[in-house]
C-alpha positions in Angstrom: 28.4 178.6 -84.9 26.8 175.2 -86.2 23.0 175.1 -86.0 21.7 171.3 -84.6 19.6 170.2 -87.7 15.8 169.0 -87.2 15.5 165.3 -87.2 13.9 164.0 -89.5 10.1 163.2 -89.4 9.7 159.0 -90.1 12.7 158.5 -87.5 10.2 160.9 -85.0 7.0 158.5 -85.8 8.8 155.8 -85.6 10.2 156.3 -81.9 6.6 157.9 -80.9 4.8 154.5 -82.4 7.9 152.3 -80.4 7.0 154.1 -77.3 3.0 154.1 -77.5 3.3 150.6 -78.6 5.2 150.0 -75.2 2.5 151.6 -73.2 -0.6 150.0 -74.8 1.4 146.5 -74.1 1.5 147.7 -70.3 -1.9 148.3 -70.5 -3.1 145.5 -71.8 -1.1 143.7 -69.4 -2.6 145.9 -66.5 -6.5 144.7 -67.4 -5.5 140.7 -68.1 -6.4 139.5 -65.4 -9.9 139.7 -65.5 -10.1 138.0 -68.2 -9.0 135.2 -67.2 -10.7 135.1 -63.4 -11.9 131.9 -64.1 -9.2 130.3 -65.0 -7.1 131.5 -62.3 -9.3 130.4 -60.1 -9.6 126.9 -61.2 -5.8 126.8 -61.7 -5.0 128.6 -57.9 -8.0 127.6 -56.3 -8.8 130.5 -55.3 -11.5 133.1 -54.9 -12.7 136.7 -56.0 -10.3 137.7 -53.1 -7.5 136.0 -54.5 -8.3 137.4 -57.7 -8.2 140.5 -56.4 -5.0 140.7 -54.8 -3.5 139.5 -57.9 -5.1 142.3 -60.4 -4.7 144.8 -57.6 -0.7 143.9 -56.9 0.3 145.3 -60.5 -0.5 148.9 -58.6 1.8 148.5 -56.0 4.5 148.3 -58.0 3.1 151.1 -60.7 2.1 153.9 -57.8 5.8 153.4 -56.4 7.3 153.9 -60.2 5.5 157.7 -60.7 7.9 159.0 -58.0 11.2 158.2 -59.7 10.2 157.9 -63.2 10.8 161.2 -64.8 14.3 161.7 -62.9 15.3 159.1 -64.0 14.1 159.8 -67.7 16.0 163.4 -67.1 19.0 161.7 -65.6 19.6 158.8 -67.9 17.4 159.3 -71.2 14.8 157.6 -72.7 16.5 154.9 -74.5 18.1 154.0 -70.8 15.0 153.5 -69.1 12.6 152.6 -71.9 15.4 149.3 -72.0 15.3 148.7 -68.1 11.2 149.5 -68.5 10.9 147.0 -71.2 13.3 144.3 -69.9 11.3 144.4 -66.3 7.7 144.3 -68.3 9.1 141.0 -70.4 10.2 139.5 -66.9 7.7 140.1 -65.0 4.8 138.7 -67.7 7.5 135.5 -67.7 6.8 135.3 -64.1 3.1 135.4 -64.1 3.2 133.0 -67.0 5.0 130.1 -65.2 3.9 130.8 -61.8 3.6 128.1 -59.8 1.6 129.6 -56.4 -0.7 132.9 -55.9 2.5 134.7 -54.4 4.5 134.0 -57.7 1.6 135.5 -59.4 1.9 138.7 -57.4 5.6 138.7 -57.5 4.8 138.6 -61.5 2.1 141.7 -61.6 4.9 144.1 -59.0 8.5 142.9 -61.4 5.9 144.0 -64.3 4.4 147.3 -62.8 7.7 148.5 -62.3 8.7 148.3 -65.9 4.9 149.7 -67.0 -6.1 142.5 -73.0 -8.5 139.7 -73.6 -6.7 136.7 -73.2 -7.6 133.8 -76.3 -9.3 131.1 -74.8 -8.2 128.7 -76.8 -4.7 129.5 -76.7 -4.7 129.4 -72.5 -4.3 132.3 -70.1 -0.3 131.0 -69.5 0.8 131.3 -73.0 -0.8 134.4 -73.6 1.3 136.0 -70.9 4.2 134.1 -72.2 3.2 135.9 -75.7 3.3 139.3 -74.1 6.7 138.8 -72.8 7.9 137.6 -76.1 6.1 140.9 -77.8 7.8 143.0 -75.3 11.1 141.4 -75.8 10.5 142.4 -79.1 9.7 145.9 -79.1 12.9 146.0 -76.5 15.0 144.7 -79.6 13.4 147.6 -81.7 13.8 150.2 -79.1 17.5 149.4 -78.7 17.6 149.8 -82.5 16.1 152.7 -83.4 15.7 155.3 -80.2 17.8 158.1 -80.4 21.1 157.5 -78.5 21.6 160.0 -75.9 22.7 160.3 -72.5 21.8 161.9 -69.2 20.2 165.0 -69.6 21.8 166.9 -66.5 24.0 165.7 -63.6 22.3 163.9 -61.3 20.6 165.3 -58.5 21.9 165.4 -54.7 19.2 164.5 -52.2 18.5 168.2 -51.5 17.9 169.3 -54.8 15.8 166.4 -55.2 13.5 167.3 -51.7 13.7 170.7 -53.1 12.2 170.2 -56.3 9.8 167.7 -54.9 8.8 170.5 -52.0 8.8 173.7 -54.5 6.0 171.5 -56.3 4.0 170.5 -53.7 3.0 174.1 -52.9 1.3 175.1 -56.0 -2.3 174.5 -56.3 -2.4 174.0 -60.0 -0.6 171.0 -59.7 -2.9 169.9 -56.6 -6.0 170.5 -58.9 -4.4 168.5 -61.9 -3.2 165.4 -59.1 -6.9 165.1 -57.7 -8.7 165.1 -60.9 -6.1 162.4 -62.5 -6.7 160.5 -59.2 -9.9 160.7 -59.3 -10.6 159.4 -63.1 -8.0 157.0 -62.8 -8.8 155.3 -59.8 -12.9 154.2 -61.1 -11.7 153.9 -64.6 -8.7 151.2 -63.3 -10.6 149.7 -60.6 -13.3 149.0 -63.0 -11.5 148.1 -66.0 -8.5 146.5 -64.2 -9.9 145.0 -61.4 -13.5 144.2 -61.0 -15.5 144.9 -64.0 -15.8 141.6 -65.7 -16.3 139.9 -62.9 -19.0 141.8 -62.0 -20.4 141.5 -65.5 -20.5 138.0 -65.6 -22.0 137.4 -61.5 -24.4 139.9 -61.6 -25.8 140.0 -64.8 -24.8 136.6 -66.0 -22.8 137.4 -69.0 -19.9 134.7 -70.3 -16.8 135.6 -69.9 -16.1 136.1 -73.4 -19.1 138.3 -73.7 -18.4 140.6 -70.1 -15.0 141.0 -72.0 -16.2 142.2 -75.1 -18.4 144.5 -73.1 -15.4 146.0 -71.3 -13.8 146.7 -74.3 -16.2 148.5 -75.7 -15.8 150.7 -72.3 -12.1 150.9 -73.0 -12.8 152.2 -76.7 -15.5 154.4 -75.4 -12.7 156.0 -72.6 -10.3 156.2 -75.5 -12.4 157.9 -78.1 -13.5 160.5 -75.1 -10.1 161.0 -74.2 -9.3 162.8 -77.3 
């Protein structure tokens, strides 16, 4: 009987850094637009309720993603869906980049929430979204490279297996516990780093908009250190 030998540790680091690169580029991408709320609003003519729906339309598409995302990790393997993920992220920071109209915008934040910073000011807030789609692009290049190749992990699931799975979790409590606390942290921790936060900086306590940024970075690294 043959034995399946251990892979071999830089290959490992190098997938794990491919992957948490991936996520830290969705994130980024998740707290732009506050950054540039002044811009957008000169651009758009719009105001902080504009601005809102804009930052607050990346959810939409990100809260309908946590449903099928790990079937379809099980069903068709990382390398599969990290590809889809990756070529959806790219698109939708395209989009946002050359929008032409608020809805665009929107239609920008969903396409790239369903794949899923402090922009430069000096560079401008469009080609710093047309940057992340070119950095995306890229780690999609390196994904396809190096990932392990693999396929589905089990046949695919009928629709009753799938309501039965989905209903044989929703009865334990543990997992209820784990759901409200995550919902809790990560609905004031997005809302004010995503959404809200530099603006409120800079209105209420007068701060530019470079300095409110820094200061919500320094939140960011703060959350991060915490988190370990």
């Amino acid at each position: 009987m043959s034995v399946a030998r251990p892979r071999a540790g830089p290959s490992l680091h190098l997938e794990w850094g491919l992957l948490s690169f991936a996520y830290a580029l969705a994130y980024l991408q998740r707290v732009a637009p506050p950054t540039v709320v002044e811009s957008l609003g000169r651009d758009f003519h719009i105001g902080a309720g504009g601005i809102g729906l804009v930052a607050s339309a990346y959810y939409y598409g990100y809260t309908t993603m946590q449903f099928p995302a790990g079937i379809l990790v099980d069903l068709f393997g990382v390398r599969r869906v990290m590809t889809l993920s990756l070529i959806a992220s790219s698109l939708g920071s395209a989009i946002f980049a050359l929008a032409p109209t608020v809805p665009w915008l929107c239609a920008g934040r969903i396409v790239l929430a369903l794949g899923d910073a402090v922009a430069v000011l000096s560079i401008g807030w469009r080609e710093s979204f047309g940057a992340l789609a070119i950095a995306g692009l890229l780690n999609l290049a390196l994904c396809r490279l190096f990932l392990e190749r693999g396929g589905a992990a089990r046949k695919p699931f009928s629709p009753r297996e799938t309501w039965r799975f989905i209903s044989s979790n929703l009865t334990r409590r543990q997992g209820w516990a784990c759901a409200f606390v995550f919902a809790t942290y990560f609905v004031g921790i997005t809302t004010f780093s995503g959404v809200w936060g530099i603006p409120m900086l800079m209105q209420a306590y007068g701060l530019s908009q470079v300095d409110a940024s820094g200061s919500m970075l320094l939140f960011m690294v703060g959350t991060a250190s915490g988190s370990l």
